[in-house]
N, C-alpha and C positions, 0 to 999 in steps of 0.2 A: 730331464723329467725324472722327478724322484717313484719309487715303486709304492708311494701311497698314493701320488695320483695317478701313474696307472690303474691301481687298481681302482679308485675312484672313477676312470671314464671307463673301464672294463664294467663296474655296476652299473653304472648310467646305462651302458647298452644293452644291457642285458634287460635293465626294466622297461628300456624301448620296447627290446623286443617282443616283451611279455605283455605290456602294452598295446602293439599291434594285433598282436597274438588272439588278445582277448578283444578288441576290435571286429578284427574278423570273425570269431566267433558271433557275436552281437547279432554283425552284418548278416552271417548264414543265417542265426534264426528268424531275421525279420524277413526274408526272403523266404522262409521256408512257412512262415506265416500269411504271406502274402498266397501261394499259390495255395494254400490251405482252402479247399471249398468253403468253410465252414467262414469265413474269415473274406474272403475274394469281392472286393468291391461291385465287380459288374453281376455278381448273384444277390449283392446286396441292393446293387442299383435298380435292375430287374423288379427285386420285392416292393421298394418302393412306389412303384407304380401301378403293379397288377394288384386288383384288388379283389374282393371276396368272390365275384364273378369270374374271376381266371382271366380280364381282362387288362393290358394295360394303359392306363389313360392319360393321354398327353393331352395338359389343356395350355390352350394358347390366348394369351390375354390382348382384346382388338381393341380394350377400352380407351388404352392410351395413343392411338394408328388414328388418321383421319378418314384414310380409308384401307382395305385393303388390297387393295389391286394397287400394280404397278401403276406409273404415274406415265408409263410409256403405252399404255394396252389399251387405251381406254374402256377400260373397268371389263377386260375380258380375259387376263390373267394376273394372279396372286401374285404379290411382292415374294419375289426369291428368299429376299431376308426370312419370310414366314419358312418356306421351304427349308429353309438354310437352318433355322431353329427346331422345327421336327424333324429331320435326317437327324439331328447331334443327340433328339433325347430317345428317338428310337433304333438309334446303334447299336448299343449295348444288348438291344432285347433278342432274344432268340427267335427266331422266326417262327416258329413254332405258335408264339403267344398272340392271339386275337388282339387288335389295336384300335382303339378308339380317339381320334382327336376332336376334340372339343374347344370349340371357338368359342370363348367369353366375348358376347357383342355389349356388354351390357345393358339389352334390351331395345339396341337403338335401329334394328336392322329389319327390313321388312322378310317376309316368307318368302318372296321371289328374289331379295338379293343372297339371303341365305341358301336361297337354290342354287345361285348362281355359281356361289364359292363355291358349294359343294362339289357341282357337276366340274368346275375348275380343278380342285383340286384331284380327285377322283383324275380325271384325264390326263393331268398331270405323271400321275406315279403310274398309272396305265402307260401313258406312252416312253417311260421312261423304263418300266419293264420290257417294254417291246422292243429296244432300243437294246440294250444289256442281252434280251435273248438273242435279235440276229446278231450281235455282236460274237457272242460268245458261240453260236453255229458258224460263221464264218472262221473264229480263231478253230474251231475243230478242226474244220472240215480242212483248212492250212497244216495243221497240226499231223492231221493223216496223210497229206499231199508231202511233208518233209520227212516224213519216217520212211515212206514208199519209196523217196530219192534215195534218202540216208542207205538204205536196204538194196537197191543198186549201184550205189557208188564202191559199198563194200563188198557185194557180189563181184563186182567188175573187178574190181583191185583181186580179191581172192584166183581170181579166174585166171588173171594176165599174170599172176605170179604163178599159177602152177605152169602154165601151157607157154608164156615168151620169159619167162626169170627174171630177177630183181632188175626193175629201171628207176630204181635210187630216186629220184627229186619226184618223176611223173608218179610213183607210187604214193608218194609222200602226199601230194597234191588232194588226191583222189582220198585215200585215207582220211584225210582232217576233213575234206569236203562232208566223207559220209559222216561219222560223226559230230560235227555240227551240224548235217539236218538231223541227225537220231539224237541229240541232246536239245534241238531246239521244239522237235515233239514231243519230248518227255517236260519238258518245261511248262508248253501248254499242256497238255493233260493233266500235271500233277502239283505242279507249285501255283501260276501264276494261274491255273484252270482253275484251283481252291478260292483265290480270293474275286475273281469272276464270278461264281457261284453264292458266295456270299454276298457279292452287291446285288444279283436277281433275286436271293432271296428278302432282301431285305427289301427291294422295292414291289415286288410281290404281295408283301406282309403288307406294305401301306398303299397298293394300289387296291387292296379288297378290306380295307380300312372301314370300320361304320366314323359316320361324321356328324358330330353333332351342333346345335350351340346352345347357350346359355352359361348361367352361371355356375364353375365344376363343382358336381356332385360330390366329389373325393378331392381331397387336400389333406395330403399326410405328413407326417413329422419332415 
């Protein structure tokens, strides 16, 4: 290889690398635009739906459904699918925000079957709150049952180490025991407690949901 193509594949890598270089650059600001409030999709998403009211209105369209209830209930619980489409558009909302879902019947539904859905759905997120609460009092109340252990196992180890001296493998045993119950109650309390809390809140937000129907009031860009 003569020393002008080296130095030829020595340029090449070079503008690779500056290439990259400036790639990653790119990549950082778009990332850094992204968590930008100002810029941040689920603040935008959010806006989208809350309107002059401070409410936000998920409207759900039944004109194209033959009916709404499961085809299994007889006509005493809502199609999941419905469910399945309000959980995805009030995700994103902070619980915080007043929620209204509105049912586009296109005028075809009488006052008592519009009660019906309503009292449905309403019971729905009601019992699905209730459900997430004892859930989430039982992982507590677990949570304080492992740290208690956690706190005696490493009591104990401390204990039989000053007063009988090091027993090698049994120490060892007892050690990992206690900290895996003191790291599987820090677990519930702080990591997997966080996103428990956010599913109560959020079915919270839509079990005290106002419900309406007709054709939506609000449709925005």
């Amino acid at each position: 290889m003569t020393s002008e193509e080296k130095r030829k594949i020595k340029e090449l890598r070079k503008e690779k690398k500056t290439e990259i270089k400036e790639q990653n650059i790119v990549f950082a600001q778009k990332i850094s635009k992204l968590l930008d409030r100002k810029y941040r999709y689920s603040i935008r998403y959010e806006d989208s739906l809350v309107e002059d009211d401070g409410k936000a209105y998920i409207n759900v369209d039944l004109t194209k459904v033959e009916t709404p209830f499961s085809v299994y209930s007889y006509n005493r619980r809502v199609d999941p699918e419905i469910y399945a489409y309000i959980d995805s558009a009030a995700f994103y909302l902070r619980a915080s925000v007043p929620v209204v879902i509105n049912f586009d019947d296109g005028g075809r539904y009488s006052e008592e079957l519009k009660e019906k859905i309503k009292k449905a759905v309403i019971r729905h997120y009601a019992l699905e709150f209730e459900d997430r609460m004892h859930e989430h009092r039982r992982r507590i109340a677990f949570g304080w049952i492992a740290f208690i252990f956690g706190l005696l196992f490493l009591t104990t180890t401390i204990l039989l180490n000053v007063f009988i001296g090091d027993m090698n493998i049994f120490f060892e045993i007892i050690t990992i025991l206690s900290w895996v119950f003191i790291w599987q109650s820090i677990d519930i309390f702080f990591f997997a407690g966080h996103e428990r809390r956010v599913d109560i809140y959020n079915s919270a937000q839509l079990a005290v949901a106002e419900v309406r129907f007709g054709a939506p009031e609000y449709i925005k860009k």
